[in-house]
MINURO-842167 format. One record per residue (C-alpha): residue number from 1; residue in one letter; x, y, z. Coordinates in Angstrom, 1 decimal. Example, Ala and Ser with C-alpha at 12.3 -4.5 7.8 and 13.67 -1.06 7.14 Angstrom:
residues 2
1; A; 12.3; -4.5; 7.8
2; S; 13.7; -1.1; 7.1
This chain:
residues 312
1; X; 115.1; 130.2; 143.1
2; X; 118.7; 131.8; 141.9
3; X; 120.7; 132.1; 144.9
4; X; 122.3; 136.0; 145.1
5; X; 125.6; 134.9; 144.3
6; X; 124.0; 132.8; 141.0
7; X; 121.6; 136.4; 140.1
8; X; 125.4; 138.6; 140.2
9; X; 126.8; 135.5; 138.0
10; X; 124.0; 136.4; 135.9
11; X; 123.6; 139.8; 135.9
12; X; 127.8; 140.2; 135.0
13; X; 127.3; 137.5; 132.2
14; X; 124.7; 139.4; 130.2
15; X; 126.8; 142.6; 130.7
16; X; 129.5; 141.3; 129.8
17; X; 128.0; 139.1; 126.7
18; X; 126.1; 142.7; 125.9
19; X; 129.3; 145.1; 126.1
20; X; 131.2; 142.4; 123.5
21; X; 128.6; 142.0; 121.4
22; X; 128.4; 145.5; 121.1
23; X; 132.1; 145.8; 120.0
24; X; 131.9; 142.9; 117.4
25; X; 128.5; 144.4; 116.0
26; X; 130.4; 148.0; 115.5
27; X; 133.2; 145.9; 113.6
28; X; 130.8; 144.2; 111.6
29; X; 128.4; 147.5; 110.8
30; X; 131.2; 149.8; 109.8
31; X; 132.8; 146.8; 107.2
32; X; 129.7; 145.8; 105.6
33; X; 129.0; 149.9; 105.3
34; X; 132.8; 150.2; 104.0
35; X; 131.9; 147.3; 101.5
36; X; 128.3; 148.8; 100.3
37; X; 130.1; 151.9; 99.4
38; X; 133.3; 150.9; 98.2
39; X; 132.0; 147.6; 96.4
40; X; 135.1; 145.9; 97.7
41; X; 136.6; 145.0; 101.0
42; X; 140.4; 144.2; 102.4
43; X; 141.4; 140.7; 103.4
44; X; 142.3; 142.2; 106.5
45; X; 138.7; 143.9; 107.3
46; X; 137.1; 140.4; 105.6
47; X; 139.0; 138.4; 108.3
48; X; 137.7; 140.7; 111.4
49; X; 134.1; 140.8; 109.9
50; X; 134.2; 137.3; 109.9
51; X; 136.1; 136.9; 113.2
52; X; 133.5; 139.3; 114.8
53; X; 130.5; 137.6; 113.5
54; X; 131.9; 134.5; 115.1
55; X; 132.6; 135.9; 118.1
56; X; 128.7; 137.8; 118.0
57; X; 127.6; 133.8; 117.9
58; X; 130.0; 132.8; 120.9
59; X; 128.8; 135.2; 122.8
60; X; 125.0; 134.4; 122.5
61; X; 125.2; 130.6; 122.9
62; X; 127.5; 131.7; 126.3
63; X; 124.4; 133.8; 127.5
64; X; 122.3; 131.3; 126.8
65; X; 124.3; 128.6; 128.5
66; X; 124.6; 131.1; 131.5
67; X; 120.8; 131.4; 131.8
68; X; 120.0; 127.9; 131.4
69; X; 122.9; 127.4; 134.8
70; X; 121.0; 129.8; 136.2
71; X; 117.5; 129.6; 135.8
72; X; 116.8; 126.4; 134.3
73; X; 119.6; 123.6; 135.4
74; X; 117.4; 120.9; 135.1
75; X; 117.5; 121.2; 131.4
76; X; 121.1; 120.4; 131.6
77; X; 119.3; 117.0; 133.0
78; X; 118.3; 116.5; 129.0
79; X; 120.3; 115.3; 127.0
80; X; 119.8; 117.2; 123.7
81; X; 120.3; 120.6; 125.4
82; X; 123.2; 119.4; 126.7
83; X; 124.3; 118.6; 123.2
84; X; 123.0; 121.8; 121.4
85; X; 125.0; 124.1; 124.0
86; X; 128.3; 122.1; 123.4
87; X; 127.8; 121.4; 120.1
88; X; 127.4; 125.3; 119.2
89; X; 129.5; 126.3; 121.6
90; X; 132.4; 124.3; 120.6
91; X; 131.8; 125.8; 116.7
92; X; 131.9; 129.0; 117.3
93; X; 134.3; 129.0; 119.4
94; X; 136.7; 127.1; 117.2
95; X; 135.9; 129.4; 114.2
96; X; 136.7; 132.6; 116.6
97; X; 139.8; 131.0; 117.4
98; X; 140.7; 130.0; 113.7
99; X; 139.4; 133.6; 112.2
100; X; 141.9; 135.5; 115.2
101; X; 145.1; 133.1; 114.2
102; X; 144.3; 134.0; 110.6
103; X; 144.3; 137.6; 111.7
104; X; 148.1; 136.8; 113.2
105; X; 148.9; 135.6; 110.4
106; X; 147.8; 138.2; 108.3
107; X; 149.6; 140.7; 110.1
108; X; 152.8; 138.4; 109.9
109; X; 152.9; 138.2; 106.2
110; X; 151.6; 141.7; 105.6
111; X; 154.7; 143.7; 107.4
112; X; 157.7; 141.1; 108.1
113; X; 160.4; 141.5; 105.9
114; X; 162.4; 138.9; 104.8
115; X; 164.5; 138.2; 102.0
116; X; 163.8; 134.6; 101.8
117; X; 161.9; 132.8; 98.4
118; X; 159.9; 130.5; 100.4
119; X; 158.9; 133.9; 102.2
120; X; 157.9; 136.0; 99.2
121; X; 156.2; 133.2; 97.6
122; X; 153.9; 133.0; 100.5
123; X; 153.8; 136.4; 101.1
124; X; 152.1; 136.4; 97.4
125; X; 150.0; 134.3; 97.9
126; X; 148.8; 135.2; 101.4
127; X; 145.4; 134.7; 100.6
128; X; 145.9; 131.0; 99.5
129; X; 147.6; 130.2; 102.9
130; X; 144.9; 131.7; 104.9
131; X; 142.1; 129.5; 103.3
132; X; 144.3; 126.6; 103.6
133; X; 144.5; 127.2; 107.4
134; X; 140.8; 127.6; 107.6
135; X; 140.0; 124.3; 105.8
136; X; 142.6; 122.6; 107.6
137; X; 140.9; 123.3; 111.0
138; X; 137.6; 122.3; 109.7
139; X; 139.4; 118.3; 110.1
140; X; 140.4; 119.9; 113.5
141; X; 136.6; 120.9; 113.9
142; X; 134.8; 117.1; 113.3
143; X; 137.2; 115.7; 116.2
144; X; 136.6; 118.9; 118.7
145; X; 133.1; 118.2; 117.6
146; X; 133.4; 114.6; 118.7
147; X; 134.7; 115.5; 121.9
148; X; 132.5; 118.2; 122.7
149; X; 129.6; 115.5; 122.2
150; X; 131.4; 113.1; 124.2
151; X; 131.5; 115.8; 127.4
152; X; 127.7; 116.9; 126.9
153; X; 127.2; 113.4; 127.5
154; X; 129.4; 113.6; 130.3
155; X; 127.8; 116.9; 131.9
156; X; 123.9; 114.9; 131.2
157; X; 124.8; 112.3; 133.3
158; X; 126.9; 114.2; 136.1
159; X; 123.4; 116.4; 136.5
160; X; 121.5; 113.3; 137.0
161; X; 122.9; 112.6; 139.6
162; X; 123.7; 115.3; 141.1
163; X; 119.0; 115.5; 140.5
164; X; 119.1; 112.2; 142.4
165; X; 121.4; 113.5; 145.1
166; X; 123.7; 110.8; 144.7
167; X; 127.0; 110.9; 143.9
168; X; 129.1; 109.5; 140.1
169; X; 132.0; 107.1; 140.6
170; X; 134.9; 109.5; 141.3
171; X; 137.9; 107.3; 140.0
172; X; 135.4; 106.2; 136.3
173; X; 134.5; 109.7; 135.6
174; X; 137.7; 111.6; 136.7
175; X; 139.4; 109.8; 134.5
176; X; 137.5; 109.6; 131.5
177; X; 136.8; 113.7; 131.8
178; X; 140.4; 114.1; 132.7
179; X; 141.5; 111.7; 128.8
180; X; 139.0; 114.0; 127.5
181; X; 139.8; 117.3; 128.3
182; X; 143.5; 116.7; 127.7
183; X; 142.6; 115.8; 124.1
184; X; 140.2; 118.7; 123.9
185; X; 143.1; 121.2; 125.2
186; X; 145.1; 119.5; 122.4
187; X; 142.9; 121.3; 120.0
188; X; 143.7; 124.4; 120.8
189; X; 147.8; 123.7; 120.9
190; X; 147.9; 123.8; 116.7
191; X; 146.3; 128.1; 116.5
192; X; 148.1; 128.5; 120.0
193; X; 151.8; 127.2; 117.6
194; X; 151.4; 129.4; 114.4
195; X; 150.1; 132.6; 116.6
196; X; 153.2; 132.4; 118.5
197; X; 155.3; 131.5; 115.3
198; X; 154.1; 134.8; 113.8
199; X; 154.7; 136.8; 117.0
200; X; 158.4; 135.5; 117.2
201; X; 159.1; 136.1; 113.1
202; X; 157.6; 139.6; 113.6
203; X; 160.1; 140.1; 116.7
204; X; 162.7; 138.4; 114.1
205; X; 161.4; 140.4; 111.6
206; X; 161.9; 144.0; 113.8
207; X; 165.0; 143.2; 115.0
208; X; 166.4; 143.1; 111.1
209; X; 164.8; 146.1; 110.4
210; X; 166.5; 148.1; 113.3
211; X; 169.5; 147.4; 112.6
212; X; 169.4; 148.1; 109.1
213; X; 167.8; 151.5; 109.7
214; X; 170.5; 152.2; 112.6
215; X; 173.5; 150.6; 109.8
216; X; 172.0; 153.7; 107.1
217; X; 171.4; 156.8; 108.9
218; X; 169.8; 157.6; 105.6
219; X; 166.8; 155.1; 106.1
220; X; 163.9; 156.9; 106.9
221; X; 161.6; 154.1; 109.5
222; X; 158.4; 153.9; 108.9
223; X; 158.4; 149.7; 109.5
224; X; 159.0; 150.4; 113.2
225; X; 156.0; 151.5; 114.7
226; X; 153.4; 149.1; 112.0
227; X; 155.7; 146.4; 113.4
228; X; 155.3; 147.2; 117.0
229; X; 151.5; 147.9; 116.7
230; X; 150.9; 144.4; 115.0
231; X; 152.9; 142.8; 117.9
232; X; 150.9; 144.2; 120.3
233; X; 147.7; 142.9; 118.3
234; X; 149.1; 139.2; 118.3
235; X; 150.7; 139.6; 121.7
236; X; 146.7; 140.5; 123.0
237; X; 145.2; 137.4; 121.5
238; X; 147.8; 135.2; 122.4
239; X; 147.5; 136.4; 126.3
240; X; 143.9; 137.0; 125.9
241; X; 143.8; 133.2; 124.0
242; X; 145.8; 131.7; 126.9
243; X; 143.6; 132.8; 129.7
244; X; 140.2; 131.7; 128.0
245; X; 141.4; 128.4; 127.3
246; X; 142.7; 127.9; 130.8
247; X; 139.1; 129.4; 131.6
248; X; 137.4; 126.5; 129.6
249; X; 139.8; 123.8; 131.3
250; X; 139.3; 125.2; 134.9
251; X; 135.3; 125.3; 134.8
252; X; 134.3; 121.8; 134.7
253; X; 137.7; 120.6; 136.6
254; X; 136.5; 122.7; 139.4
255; X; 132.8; 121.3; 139.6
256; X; 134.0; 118.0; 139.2
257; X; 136.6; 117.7; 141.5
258; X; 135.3; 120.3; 143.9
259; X; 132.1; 120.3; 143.5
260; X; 131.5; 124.1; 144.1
261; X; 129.1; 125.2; 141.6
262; X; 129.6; 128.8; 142.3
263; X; 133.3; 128.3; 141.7
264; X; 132.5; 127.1; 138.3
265; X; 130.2; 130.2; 137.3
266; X; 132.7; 132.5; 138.2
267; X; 135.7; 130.6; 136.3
268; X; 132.8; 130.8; 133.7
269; X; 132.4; 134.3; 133.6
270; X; 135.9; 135.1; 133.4
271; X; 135.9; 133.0; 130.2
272; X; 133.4; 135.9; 128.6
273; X; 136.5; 137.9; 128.3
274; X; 138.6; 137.0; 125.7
275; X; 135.6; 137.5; 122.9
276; X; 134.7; 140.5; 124.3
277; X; 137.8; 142.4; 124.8
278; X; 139.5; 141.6; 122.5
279; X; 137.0; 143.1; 119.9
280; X; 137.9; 146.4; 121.6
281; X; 141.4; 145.9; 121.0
282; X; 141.2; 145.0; 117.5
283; X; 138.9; 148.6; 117.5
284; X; 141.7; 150.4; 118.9
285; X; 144.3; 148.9; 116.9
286; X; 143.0; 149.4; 113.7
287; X; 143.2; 152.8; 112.5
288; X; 139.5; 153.0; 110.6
289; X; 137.8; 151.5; 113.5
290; X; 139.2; 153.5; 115.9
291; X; 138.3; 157.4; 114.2
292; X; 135.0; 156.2; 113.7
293; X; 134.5; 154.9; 117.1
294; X; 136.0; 157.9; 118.6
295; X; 133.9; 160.1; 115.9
296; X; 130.8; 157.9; 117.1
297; X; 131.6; 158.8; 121.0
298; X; 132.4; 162.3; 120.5
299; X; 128.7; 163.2; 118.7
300; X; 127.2; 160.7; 121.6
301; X; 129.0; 163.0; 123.9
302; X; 128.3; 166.1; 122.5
303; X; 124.0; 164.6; 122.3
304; X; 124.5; 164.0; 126.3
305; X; 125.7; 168.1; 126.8
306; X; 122.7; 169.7; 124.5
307; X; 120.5; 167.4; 126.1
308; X; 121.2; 167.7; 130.1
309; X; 120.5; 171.3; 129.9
310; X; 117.1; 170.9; 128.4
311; X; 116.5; 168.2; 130.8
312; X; 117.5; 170.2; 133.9
């Protein structure tokens, strides 16, 4: 039976999982009704439908794996769960993290200003450079693959043991899960680069602009605040992005090394975050989202005041 420490772990993770999936389900609902009616939809809107169906995935397979901890760790035992959760995990993870730096991106090319060719002729062909950074991580995708396969092996054995009550050569498996989480977190440095690439050229990028506007009085600024809200967009998934993948790192290095399970579940947990917030983020930070979203809580508001005087 689930220790009370183990039923909280549990009873967090499926709010948490529930309250992001909630956000990414919004994004993708009011996009695909945006697309119905207007036949077309924006590269920017395409990239968060996709990131959010991504992230909708990520945060299913992470319920799942936390009910399986939870309820059924014995399946861990087998090896083909084992797989299936890492395998799934690790994809839609990696395409959440690809979709998001595409997003940075976006906003980079969209509202820097530059004066440079090499600039404007990417800038034209933004598109282009997006799908070439999406089929360039799928060759990052077969190797985080690999390695993912090579830990769910890993995890199989390690809860073996841990069903025979005996204990894994520290120095052999330490090491080998230490080579292969450093090679794993090497997977993540490449989106982690170009997100804070396009954070420092929009910095760059704001910089030029105000101090042209304060050179021309004349200049009317209206670059300023687009720039400063899409820093704050790339700022939140870099921050957001740094803390999950610490997350990740920290979950199995704890269990390992100190074998405290609960310890694990709540490094876990905190790992939930970064899909789930940062959906609402992306809500608030994009100005269609965020009227209908406050549209959608105003009438839910307004259905809670008709409806508590008729219930009283």
């Amino acid at each position: 039976m689930p220790s009370g420490t183990e039923n909280i772990f549990l009873i967090t993770a499926v709010g948490g999982c529930i309250t992001g999936m909630l956000g990414n389900v919004f994004i993708v609902v009011v996009n695909c009704i945006d697309w119905v009616k207007s036949q077309k939809l924006s590269s920017a809107d395409c990239i968060l439908t996709c990131l959010a169906v991504s992230r909708i995935a990520l945060l299913w397979i992470t319920l799942y794996d936390s009910s399986v901890i939870v309820l059924w760790p014995h399946l861990y035992a087998i090896n083909k769960t084992s797989k299936f959760i890492a395998i799934f995990w690790t994809l839609s993870n990696h395409l959440s993290t690809w979709f998001a730096t595409c997003l940075s991106a976006f906003y980079f090319f969209k509202i820097a200003n530059f004066s440079y060719p090499c600039f404007a002729w990417l800038r034209w062909r933004v598109g282009r450079v997006l799908l070439v950074l999406l089929l360039g991580s799928l060759f990052l995708l077969a190797f985080n693959i690999e390695l993912a396969d090579t830990l769910s092996d890993f995890w199989a054995s390690v809860y073996k043991m841990c069903e025979r009550n005996s204990t894994c050569s520290p120095d052999v498996s330490k090491t080998q899960y230490l080579n292969t989480l450093i090679a794993y977190s090497f997977m993540y440095f490449v989106p982690f680069l170009l997100t804070l690439t396009s954070l420092l050229l929009l910095l760059l990028s704001l910089m030029r602009h105000t101090r042209n506007v304060q050179l021309n009085s004349s200049s009317r600024d209206f670059s300023t605040e687009v720039h400063k809200r899409a820093m704050k967009m790339v700022m939140s998934f870099l921050l957001l992005f740094m803390l999950h993948v610490s997350f990740i790192l920290l979950t199995g290095w704890i269990f390992l090394t100190l074998e405290k399970h609960k310890a694990s579940l709540f490094v876990m947990l905190a790992s939930t975050v970064f899909p789930s917030a940062h959906s609402f983020i992306l809500i608030w930070g994009n100005s269609k989202l965020r009227q209908i979203g406050l549209g959608l809580l105003w009438r839910l508001s307004c259905h809670l005041k008709r409806a508590k005087p008729l219930a009283s």
